[in-house]
C-alpha positions as CSV (number, residue, x, y, z in Angstrom):
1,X,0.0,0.0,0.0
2,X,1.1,3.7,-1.1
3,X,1.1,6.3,1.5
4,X,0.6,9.0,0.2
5,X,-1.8,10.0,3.8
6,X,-3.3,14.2,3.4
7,X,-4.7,13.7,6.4
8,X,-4.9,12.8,10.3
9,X,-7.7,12.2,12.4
10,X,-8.2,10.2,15.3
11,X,-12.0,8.0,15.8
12,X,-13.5,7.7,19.0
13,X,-16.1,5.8,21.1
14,X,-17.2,4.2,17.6
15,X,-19.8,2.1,16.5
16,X,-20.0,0.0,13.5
17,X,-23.6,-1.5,12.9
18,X,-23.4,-3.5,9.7
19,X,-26.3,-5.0,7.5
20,X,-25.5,-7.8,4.7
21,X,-26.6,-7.1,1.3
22,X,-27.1,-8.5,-1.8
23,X,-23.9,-7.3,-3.6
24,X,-26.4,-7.0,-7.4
25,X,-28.3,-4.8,-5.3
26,X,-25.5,-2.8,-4.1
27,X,-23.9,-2.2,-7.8
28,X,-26.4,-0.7,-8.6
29,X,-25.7,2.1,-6.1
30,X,-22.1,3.0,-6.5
31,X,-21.0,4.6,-9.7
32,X,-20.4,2.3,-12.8
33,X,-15.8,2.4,-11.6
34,X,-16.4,0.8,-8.5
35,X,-17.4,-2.8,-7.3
36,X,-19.0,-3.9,-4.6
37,X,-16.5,-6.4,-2.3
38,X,-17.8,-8.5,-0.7
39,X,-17.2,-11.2,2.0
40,X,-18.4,-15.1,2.3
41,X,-20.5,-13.5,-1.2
42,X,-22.5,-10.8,0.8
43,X,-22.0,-7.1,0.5
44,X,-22.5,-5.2,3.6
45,X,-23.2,-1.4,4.0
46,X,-22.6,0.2,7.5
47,X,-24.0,3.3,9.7
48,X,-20.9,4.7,12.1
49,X,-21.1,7.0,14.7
50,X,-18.0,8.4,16.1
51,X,-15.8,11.5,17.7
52,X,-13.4,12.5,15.4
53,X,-10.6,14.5,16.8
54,X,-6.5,15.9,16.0
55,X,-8.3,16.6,12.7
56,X,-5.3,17.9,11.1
57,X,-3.4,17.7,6.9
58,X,-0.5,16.4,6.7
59,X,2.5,19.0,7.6
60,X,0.4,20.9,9.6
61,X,-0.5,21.3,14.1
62,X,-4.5,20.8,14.9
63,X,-6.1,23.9,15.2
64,X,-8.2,23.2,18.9
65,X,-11.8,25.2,17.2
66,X,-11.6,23.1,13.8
67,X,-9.9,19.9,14.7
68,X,-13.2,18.3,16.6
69,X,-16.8,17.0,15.0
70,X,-18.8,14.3,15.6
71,X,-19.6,12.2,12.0
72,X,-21.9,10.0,11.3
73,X,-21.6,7.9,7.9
74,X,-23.0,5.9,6.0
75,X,-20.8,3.5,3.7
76,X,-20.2,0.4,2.0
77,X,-17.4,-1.6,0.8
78,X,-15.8,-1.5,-2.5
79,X,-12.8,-1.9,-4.7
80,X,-11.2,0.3,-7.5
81,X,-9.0,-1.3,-10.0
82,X,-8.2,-4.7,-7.4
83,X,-8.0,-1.8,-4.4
84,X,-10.0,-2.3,-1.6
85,X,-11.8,0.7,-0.2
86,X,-15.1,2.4,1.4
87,X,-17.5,4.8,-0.6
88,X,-19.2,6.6,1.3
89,X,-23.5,6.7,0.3
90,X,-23.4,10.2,3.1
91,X,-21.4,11.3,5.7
92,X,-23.3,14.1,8.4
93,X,-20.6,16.4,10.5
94,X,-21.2,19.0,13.2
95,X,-18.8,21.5,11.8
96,X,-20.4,23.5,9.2
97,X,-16.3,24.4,8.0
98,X,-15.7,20.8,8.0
99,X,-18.4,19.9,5.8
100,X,-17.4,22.9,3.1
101,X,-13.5,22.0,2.8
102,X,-15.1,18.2,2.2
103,X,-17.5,19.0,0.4
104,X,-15.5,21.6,-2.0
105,X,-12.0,19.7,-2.1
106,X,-12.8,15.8,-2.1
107,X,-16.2,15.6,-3.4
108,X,-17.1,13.9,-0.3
109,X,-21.0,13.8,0.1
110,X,-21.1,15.5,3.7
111,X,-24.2,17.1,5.2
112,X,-23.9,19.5,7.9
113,X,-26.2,18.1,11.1
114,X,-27.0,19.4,14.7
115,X,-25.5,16.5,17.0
116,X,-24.9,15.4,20.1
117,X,-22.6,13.1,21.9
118,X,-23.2,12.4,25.8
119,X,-20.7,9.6,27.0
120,X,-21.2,8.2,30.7
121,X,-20.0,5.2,33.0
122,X,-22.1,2.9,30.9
123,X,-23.0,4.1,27.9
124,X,-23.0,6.4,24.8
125,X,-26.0,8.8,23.8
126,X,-25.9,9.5,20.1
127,X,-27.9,11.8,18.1
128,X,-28.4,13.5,14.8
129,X,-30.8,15.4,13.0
130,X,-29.7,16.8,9.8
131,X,-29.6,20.5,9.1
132,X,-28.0,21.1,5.8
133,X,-29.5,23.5,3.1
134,X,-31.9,21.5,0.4
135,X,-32.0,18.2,2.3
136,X,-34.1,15.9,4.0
137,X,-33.8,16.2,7.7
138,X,-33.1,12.7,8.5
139,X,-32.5,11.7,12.1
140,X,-30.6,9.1,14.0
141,X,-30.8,7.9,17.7
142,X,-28.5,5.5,19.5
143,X,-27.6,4.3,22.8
144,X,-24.7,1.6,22.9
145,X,-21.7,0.4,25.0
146,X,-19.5,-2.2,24.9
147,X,-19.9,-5.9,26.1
148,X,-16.9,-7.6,25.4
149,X,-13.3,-6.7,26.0
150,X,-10.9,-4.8,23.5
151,X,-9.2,-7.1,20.6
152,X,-7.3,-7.1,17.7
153,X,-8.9,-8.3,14.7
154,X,-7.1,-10.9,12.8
155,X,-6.7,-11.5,8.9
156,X,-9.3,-13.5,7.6
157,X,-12.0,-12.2,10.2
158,X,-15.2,-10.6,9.2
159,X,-14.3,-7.9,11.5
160,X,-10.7,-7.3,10.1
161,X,-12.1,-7.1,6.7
162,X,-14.6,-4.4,7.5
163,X,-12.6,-2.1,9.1
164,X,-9.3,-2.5,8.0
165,X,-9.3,-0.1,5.3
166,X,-7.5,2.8,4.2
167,X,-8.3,4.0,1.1
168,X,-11.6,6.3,0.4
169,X,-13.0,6.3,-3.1
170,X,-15.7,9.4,-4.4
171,X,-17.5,10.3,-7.7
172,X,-16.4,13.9,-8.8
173,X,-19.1,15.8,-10.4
């Protein structure tokens, strides 16, 4: 793998919920470049709701006011030419800036949203109504919490072949 990072973020007090789907179904989502991958012969697309924080490019310190948002996405699995990858169907932010540079730079499909993140003893509180100009105001509630310790994922697991993924493919308009 190249690395050839832009960016560094860090992902917090995640959660990936993941669907199987039928991967015909799924083509004919993504734009005509990509493929669905898929695992055991199922696609999968996933809702992930996370902290994202030392948002920072590459070469550069995090700037405190513009280097925190919660994110909520939306995605599904993919490859590109034999590279594995995620495209993302939408991805809702808190900060408004954050969703313009994504927006304007990497043709990203990001939606501004009102959200909030409440994280106690036993749980996480998640919610987010969308806000962005010309778009449905869709809305999403959680409450989760882990129930088993921390692990590694190993190669050949259905968990290390979700999330172990680095590269991000878009459709420029």
């Amino acid at each position: 793998m190249k690395n050839n990072w832009i960016m560094k973020q860090t992902w917090k007090d995640l959660l990936f919920i993941h669907w199987p789907v039928d991967p015909a179904f799924l083509a004919s989502l993504l734009p005509s470049q990509l493929e669905p991958d898929t695992y055991d012969g199922q696609g999968w697309i996933a809702l992930v709701p996370f902290t994202m924080t030392d948002i920072r490019f590459k070469g550069t310190p995090a700037v405190p006011i513009f280097s925190r948002l919660y994110e909520l996405n939306v995605r599904t699995y993919v490859t590109y030419k034999g590279e594995k990858g995620v495209y993302f169907f939408s991805l809702d932010a808190s900060n408004p800036l954050g969703v313009w540079i994504a927006r304007q730079f990497f043709h990203l499909p990001y939606y501004h949203a009102a959200m909030r993140f409440n994280k106690t003893q036993n749980h996480i509180s998640f919610q987010s109504v969308r806000t962005h100009r010309d778009s449905k105001k869709e809305r999403v509630k959680l409450t989760y919490r882990g129930t088993s310790p921390s692990y590694r994922s190993r190669k050949g697991e259905v968990a290390h072949w979700l999330t172990e993924r680095y590269c991000l493919f878009t459709k420029c308009l």
